[in-house]
N, C-alpha and C positions, 0 to 999 in steps of 0.2 A: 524614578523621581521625576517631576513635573518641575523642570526648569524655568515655568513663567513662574512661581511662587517660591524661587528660594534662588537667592546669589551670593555668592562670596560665603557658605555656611549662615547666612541666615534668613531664617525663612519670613516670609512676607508676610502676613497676614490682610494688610492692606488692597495686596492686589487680589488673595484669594477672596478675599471681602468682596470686590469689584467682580470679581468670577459672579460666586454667587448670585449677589444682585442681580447683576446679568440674565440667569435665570430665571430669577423669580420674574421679573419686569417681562420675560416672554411669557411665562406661566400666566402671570396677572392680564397682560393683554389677550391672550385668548378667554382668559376666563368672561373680561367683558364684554366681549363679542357676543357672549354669551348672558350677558345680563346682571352677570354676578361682580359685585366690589367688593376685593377683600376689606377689613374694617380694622385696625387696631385703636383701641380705646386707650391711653394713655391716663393714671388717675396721678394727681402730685397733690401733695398738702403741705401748706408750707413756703417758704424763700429760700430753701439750704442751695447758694449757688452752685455747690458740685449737681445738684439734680437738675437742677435748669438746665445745664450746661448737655446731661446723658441726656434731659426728653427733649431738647433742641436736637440731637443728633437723629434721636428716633424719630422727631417727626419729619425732618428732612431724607432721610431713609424713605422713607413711607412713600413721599413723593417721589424720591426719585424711581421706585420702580411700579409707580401709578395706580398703589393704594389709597384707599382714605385712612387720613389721621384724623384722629379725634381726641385734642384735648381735654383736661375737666381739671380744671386749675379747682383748689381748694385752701379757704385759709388755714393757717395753722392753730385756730382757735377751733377746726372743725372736731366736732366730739365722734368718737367712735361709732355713736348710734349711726352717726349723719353719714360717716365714710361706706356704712356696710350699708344706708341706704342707696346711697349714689351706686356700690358693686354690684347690688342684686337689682337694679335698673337697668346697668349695664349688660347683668345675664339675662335679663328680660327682656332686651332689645332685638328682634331678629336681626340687624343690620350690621351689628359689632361680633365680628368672628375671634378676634383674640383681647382680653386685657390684659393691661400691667399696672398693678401699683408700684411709683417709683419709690423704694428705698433710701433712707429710711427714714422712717414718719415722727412725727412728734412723741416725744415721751411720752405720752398722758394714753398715746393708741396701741392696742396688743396687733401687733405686726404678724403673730400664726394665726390671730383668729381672722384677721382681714385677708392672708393667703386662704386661709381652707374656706373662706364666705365666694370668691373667686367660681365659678362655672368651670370642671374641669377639664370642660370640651374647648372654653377659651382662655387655658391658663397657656397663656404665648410664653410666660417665664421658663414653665414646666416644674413650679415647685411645689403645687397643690400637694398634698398627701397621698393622695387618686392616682395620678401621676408618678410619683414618685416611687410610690409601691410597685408598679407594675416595670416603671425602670428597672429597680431589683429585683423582681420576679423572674423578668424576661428582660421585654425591651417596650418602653411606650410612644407613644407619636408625639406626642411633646414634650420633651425630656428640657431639662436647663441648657440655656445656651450658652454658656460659659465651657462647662464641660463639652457639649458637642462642637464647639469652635473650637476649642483642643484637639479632639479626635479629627476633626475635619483637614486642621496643620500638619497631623500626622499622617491622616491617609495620603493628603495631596503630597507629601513627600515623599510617598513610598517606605515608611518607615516600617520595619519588619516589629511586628509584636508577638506572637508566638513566640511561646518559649523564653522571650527577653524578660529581664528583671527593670522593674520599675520603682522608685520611690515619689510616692505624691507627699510632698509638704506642707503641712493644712489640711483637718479636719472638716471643715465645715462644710453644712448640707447645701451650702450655692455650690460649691466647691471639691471640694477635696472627697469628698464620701461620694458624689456622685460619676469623679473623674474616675477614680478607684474600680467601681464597678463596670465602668466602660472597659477601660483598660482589659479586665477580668475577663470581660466578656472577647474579645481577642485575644483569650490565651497568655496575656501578660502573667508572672507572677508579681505580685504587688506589694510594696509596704507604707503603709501608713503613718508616718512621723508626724510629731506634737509636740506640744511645749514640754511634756511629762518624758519622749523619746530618750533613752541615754545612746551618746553616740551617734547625733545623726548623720555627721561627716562619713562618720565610718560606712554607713546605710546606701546615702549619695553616693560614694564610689565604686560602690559595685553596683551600680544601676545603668542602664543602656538604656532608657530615656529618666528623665527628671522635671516633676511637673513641680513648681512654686509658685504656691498661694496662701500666705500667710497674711501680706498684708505690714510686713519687717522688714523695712526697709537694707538691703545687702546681707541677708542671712544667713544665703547661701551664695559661698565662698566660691571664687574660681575656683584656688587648687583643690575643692573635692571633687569636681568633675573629671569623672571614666574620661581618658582620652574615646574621641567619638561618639561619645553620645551626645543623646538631642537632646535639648533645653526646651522646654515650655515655661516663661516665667508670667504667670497670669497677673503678678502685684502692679500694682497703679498706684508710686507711692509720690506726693508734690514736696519738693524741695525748699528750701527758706528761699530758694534765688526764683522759685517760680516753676524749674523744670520738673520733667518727670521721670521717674525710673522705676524699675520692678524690685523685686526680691531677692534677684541674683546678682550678683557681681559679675556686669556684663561684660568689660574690657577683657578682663581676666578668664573668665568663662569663658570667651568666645575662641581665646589661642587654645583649649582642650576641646569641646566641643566639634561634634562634627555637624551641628545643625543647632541655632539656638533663634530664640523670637528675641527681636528687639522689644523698648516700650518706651518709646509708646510707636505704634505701628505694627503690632504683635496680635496680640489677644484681642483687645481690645475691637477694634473694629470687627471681629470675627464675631464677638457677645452680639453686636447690634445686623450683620449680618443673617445670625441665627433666627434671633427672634423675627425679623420679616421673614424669614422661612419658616418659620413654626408660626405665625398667622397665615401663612399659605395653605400650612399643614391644618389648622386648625379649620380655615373655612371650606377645605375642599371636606375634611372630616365631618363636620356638622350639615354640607349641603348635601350629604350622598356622593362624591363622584370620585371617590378613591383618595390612598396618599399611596406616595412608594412604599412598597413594603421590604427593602433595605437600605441601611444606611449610605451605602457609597451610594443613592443614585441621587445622592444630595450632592455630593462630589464633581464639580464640571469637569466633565472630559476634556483631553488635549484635542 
């Protein structure tokens, strides 16, 4: 275990966030020594102040490890013709190495057809179809950064997965279906629980890690927590009084637990983390000059 990212059972994601960067901001500065800027294009449509608030982070990200950001603010009156013209600009752009449309967009816009109109050389999200296939298949260079900021909490803890039983809570394809295959792909055995699941308490307690991502607010209970297992709770749910919490019943969880992420300080910063990694990934992919071809060498060494 890597004692800068985890004290007292729980683990940081904060500081492993600050790792990363780290890296990348040395990667980026050589790259423009070399000429090259990495680019992320951020697209928003709309005032939803939760989005404001994630593409403020992202573009502060951006700069702190001395990429360009590139806005493209949009109204919420823009019609979907307008959106997929603005994305296929932005793949036409040589300068822009990864985009993101930020989630989620006005009713009136189909949110899969503006993912798969996306360039799947710069989907920085990694949800392109393109992409995502090739995650299942094997493994692809821009995978979702949600789930790879999970695996990232886990490798940096030293967290054994062979052989271990897993349960992820939450299906969904940002989420749950793509943690699942990660896991898989380390030898975890997995189960996937849902709203249709009978018994999920029963599922979570014999699980040696527990990923939650539902999005339900305390769903998952302290007392089903395996004494020692690790908690990943990915939920970011806001409070009447303002604060924030995940999915899991942290207090409680945390005395069974032998590793769990706070939230907010958990996941969260690890999703924005990612993605400035996966625009690294994406423009050294598009200029020719390699990415790592395994996952721990995104991992900062002690």
């Amino acid at each position: 275990m890597d004692h800068r990212f985890s004290h007292d059972g729980i683990l940081d994601g904060a500081a492993l966030a600050r790792a990363i960067r780290l890296r990348v901001a040395a990667e980026v500065s050589d790259l423009r020594t070399r000429d090259v800027l990495p680019t992320l294009a951020v697209v928003r449509v709309g005032e939803d102040p939760a989005s404001r608030v994630y593409v403020r982070a992202k573009h502060r990200a951006c700069e702190e490890v001395g990429m360009r950001s590139l806005a493209v603010e949009l109204p919420a009156t823009t019609t979907q013709v307008e959106l997929l013209s603005a994305v296929e600009a932005l793949n036409a752009d040589p300068t822009v190495d990864g985009i993101l449309v930020q989630l989620p967009l006005p009713s009136h816009i189909d949110s899969d057809a503006v993912t798969r109109a996306v360039d799947p050389q710069k989907d920085a999200d990694g949800f392109h179809p393109h992409n995502l296939g090739y995650m299942f298949a094997s493994a692809a260079v821009l995978e979702p950064c949600t789930p790879r900021g999970c695996m990232a909490l886990l490798a940096a803890a030293g967290v054994e997965l062979r052989g271990r039983n897993a349960a992820v809570v939450g299906r969904s394809i940002i989420v749950g279906r793509p943690v699942a295959q990660m896991l898989m792909r380390h030898d975890a055995t997995v189960t996937i629980c849902h709203r249709h699941t009978r018994d999920i308490a029963d599922i979570v307690r014999h699980a040696d890690v527990v990923i939650a991502a539902t999005g339900v607010v305390g769903l998952v209970k302290g007392e089903w927590i395996k004494p020692g297992a690790t908690v990943i709770d990915v939920g970011i749910n806001r409070l009447p009084d303002g604060s924030l919490c995940g999915d899991v019943e942290f207090e409680s969880a945390r005395q069974r637990a032998g590793l769990i992420t706070p939230v907010p300080g958990g996941v969260g910063p690890m999703t924005v983390a990612t993605l400035i990694w996966n625009t690294l990934l994406a423009c050294r992919q598009r200029r020719g000059l390699g990415v790592p071809s395994r996952a721990a060498s995104w991992i900062p060494s002690p």
